[in-house]
N, C-alpha and C positions, 0 to 999 in steps of 0.2 A: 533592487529592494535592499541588498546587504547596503549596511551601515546606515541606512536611512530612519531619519528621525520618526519615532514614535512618541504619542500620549498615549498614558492608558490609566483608565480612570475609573474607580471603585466610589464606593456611597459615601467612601470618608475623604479618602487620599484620591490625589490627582498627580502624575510622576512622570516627568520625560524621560525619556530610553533610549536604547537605540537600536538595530536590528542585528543580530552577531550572524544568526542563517539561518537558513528553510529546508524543509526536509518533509516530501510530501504534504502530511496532514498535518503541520506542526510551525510554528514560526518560536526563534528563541530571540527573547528578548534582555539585554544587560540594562540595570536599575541601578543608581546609584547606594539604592540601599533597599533590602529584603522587607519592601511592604508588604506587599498582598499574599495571599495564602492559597494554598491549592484548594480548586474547585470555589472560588470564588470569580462572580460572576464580572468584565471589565468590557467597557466602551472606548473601544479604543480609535487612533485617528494616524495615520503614518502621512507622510510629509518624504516628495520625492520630486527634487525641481519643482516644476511650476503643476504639482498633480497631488492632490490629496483623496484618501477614500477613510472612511467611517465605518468602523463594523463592530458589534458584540460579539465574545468571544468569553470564555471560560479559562482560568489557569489549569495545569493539568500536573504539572510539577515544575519545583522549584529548587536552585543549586549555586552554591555560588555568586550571590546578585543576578543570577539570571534567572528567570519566568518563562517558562511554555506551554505555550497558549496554541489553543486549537485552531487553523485557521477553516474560515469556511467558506464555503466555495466563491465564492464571489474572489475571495483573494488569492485562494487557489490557482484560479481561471487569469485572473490578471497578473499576480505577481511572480507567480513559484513556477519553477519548469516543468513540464507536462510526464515527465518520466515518473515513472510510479519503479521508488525503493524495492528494489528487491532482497527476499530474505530468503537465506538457506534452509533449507526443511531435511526431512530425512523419514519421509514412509511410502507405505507400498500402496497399491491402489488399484483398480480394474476398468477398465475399456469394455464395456458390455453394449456398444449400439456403435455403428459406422458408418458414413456415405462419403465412397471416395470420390465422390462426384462433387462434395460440398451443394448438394441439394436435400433438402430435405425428402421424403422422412427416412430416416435413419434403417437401418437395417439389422436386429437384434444378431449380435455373435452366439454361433454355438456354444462356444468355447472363451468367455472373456478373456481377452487379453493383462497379461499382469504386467503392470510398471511402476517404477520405481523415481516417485517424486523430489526433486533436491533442491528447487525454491520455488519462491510464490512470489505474486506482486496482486496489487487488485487486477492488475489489466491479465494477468492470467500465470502459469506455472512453466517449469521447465521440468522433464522429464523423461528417463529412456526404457526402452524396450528391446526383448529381442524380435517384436514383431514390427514388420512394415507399415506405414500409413504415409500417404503421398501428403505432400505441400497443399492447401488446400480442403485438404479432408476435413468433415468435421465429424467429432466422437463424443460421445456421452463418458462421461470419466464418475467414479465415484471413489471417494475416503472418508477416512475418519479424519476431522479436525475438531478441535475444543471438545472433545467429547459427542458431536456429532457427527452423523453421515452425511455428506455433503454430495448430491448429482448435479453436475455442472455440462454446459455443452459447451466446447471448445472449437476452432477452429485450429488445423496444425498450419503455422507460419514459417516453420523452419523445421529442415529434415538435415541430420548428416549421422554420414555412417560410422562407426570405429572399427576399425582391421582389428585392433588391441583386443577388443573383448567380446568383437561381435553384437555388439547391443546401437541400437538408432537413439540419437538423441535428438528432441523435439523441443520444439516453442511453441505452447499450446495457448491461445488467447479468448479468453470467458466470452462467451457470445452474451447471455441473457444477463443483464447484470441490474435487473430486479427483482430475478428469486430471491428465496427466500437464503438457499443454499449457499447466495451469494453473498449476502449479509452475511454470513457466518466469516467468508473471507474477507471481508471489509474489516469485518472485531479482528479478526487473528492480524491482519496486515497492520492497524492502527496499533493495537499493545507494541506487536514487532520494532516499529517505528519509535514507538513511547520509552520502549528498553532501550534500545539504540541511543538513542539523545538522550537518556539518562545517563547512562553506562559511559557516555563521551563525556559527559559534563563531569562524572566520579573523577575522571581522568585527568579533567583539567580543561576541559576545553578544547 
């Protein structure tokens, strides 16, 4: 998909481009000249060898002659790689329900587990402890994000120890990912993403 020819087409202007890159939820497009405006709505149509796809899409910001535009899933799904951007984070958090069996139902702790969160992606967070949980396991996890509280149920996909500090660090992967709770990391992960390719483009590119 980089480099590949784009239309994108507003109520007045119609303007070929071309694709600079992709990045999750986002495709950046270079314009020969700063037409269209953020949060204006564009019909757009990409052009790839012998394969073309058509999709509506929104500007979100703009820098440079470049335009970024939301992509949605449909292009997601075909064009962009399936890895979901991960962002650094920095708060603490509690493990209040467990089954090391990774069957349900969960098992309330006496005592919630506290851990300490250090990034996010939609597909799920990395985080350590100094309590144990097996590969496998899955835990109910709860924080504060955007000013909400968010209970999320995890799956742990990656366990390893540190000698250094004594703390387990994990790869925890969002099981339910039509809560509501989850939607809250959907917004945090898309702005994340939004600052990111802004902050690149301030830069030059």
């Amino acid at each position: 998909m980089l480099g590949s020819r784009i239309v994108c087409e507003g109520k007045l202007v119609k303007t070929e481009g071309i694709v600079k890159y992709t990045e999750g939820n986002f495709i950046v497009v270079e314009l020969p000249s700063e037409t269209f405006q953020v949060r204006q709505s564009l019909r757009c149509q990409i052009f790839e060898f012998n394969s073309t796809q058509t999709f509506q899409t929104t500007v979100v910001g703009k820098k440079n002659h470049h335009i970024i535009l939301i992509a949605p899933p449909e292009i997601r799904e075909r064009w962009i790689p399936r890895e979901s951007p991960r962002f650094p984070i920095d708060i603490k958090g509690k493990i209040s329900a467990v089954s090391f069996s990774g069957k349900k139902p969960l098992v309330e702790l006496m005592k919630p587990y506290t851990v300490h969160i250090y990034d996010i992606s939609e597909g799920g967070i990395g985080f350590s402890s100094v309590n144990y949980l097996r590969e496998g396991a899955i835990a109910q996890i709860y924080f504060q994000l955007l000013n909400q509280k968010v209970y999320l149920e995890i799956e742990i996909v990656q366990n390893k120890y540190s000698d250094s500090n004594r703390n387990y660090y994990y790869g925890g992967k969002f099981i339910d990912q039509s809560s509501p709770s989850y939607q809250v990391i959907r917004t945090y992960t898309f702005q994340a993403q939004l600052q990111r390719i802004m902050n690149r483009e301030n830069e030059g590119g």
